[in-house]
C-alpha positions in Angstrom: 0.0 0.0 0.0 2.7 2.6 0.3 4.5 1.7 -2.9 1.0 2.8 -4.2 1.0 5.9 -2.5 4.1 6.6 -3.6 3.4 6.0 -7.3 0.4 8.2 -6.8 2.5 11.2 -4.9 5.0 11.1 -8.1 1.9 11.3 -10.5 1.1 14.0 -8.7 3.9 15.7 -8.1 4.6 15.5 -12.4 0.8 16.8 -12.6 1.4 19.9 -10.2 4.7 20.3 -12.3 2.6 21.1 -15.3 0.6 23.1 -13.7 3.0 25.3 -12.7 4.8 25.3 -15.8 1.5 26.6 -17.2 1.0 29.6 -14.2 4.5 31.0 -15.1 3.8 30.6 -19.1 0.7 32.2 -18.3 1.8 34.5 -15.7 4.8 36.3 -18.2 2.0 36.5 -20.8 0.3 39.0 -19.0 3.1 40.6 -17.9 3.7 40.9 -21.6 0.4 41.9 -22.0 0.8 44.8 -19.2 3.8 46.1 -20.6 2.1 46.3 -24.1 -1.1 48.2 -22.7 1.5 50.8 -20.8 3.1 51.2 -24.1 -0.3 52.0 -26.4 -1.6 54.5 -23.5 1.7 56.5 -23.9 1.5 56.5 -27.2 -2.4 57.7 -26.9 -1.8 60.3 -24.2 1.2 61.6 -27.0 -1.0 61.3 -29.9 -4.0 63.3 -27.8 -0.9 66.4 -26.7 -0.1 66.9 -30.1 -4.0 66.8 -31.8 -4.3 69.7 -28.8 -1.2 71.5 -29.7 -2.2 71.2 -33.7 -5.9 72.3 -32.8 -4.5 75.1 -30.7 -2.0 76.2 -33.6 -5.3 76.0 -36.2 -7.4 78.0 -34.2 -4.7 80.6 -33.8 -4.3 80.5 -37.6 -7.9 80.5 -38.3 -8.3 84.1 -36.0 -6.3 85.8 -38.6 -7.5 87.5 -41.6 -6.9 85.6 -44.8 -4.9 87.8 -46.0 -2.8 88.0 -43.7 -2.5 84.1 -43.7 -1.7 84.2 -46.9 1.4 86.9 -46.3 3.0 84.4 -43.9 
């Protein structure tokens, strides 16, 4: 009876083996994941500063006469 409890804490211990090989595959995927999504909301909060700076630098452009637009 112990040589069968044995066998079954080894097929256990190889089944718990997977499982944590799959928690730290699936743990550095998110990681991955997080790094990526810090990445794109930089690039977003960027991307929104320079539409405001453009929009600011049309509207100033837009309060002038044509003709003076025109004259540089």
């Amino acid at each position: 009876k112990i040589e069968a409890l044995q066998d079954q804490l080894a097929k256990l211990e190889a089944v718990a083996g997977g499982h944590r090989a799959d928690f730290e595959r699936e743990r550095d995927r998110a990681e991955r994941l997080v790094l990526d999504l810090m990445k794109a909301t930089v690039a977003t909060m960027q991307a929104k500063e320079n539409a405001a700076r453009f929009e600011g630098e049309l509207a100033g452009l837009r309060s002038r006469p044509w003709w003076r637009r025109l004259a540089g």
